[in-house]
FIRO-927263 format. One record per atom (N, C-alpha, C): residue in one letter; x negated, y negated, z negated. Coordinates in steps of 0.2 Angstrom, whole numbers, padded with zeros to 4 digits, always signed. Layout:
// residues N
AXYZ/...
//
This chain:
// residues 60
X-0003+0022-0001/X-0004+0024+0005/X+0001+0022+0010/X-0001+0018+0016/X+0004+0016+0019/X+0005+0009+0020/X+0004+0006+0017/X+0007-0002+0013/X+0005-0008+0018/X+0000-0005+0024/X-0001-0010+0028/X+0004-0007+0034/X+0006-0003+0034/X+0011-0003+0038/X+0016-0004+0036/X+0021-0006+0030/X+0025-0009+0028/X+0024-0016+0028/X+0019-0019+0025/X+0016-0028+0027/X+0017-0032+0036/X+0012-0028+0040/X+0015-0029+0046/X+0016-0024+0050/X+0022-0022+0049/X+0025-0016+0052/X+0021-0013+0059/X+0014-0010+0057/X+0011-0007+0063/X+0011+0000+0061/X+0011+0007+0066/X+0011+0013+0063/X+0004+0015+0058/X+0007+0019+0052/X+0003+0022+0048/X-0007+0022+0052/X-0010+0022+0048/X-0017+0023+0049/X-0019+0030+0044/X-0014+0031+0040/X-0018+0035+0036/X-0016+0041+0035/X-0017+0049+0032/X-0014+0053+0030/X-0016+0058+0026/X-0013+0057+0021/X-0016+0063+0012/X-0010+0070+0013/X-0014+0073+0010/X-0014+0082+0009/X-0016+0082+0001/X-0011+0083-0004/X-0013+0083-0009/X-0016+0089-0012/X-0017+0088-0017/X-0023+0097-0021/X-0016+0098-0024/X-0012+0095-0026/X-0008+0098-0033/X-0001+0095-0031/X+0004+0098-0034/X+0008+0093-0035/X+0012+0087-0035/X+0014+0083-0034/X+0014+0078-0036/X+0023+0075-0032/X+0025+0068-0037/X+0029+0064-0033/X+0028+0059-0029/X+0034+0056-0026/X+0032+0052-0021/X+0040+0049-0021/X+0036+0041-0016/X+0040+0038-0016/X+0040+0033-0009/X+0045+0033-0006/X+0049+0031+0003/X+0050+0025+0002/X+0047+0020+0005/X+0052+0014+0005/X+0053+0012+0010/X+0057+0008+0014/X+0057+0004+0020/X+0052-0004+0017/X+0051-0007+0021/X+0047-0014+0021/X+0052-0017+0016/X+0060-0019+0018/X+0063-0023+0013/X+0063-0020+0006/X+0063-0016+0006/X+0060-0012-0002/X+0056-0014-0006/X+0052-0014+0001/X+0044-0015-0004/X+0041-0021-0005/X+0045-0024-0001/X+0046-0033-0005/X+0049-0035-0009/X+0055-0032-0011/X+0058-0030-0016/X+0055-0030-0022/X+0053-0024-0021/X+0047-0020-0028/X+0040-0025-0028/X+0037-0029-0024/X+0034-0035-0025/X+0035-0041-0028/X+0040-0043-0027/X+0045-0049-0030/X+0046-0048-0037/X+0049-0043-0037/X+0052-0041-0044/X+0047-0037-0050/X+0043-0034-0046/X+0037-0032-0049/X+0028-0032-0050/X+0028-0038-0055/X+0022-0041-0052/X+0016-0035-0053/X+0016-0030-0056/X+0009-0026-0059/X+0008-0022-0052/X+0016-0020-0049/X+0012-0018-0042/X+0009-0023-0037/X+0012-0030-0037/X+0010-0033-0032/X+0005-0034-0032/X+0001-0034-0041/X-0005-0036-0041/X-0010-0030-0040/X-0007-0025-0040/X-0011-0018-0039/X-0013-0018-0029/X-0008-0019-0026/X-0008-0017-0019/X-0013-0027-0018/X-0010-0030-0021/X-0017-0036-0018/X-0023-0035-0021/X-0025-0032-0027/X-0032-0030-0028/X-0035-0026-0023/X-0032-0019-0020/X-0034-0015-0015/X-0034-0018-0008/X-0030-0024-0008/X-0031-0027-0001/X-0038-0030-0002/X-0039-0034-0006/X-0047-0037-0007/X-0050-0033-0008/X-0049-0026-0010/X-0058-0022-0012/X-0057-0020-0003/X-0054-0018+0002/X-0052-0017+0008/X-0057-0023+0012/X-0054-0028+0011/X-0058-0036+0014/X-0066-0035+0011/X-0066-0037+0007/X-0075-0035+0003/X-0078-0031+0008/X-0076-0022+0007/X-0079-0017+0011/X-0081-0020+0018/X-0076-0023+0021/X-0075-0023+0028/X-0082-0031+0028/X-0080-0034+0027/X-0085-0041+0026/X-0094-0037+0025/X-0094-0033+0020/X-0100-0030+0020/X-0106-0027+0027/X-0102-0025+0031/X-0101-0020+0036/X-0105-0026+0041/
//
């Protein structure tokens, strides 16, 4: 949640309210390029949701 305003720094679009508990995690943009470079299972997880995003949007 977020991660396109960390890619091109525009404000947030989004906002969750969660039901239960939970952790969480703050990055700044160099963070999360960071955590991209270094980590390919997230990169690959935020580029797959960037294409099911693209698809939807192309549907439309």
């Amino acid at each position: 949640i977020g991660e396109m305003a960390l890619i091109d720094h525009r404000p947030r679009t989004a906002t969750v309210i969660a039901d239960t508990d939970l952790d969480t995690l703050k990055f700044d943009s160099e963070a999360f390029k960071i955590l991209l470079t270094e980590t390919p299972k997230a990169a690959e997880h935020i580029y797959a949701t960037l294409r099911e995003r693209l698809d939807r949007l192309s549907e439309l």
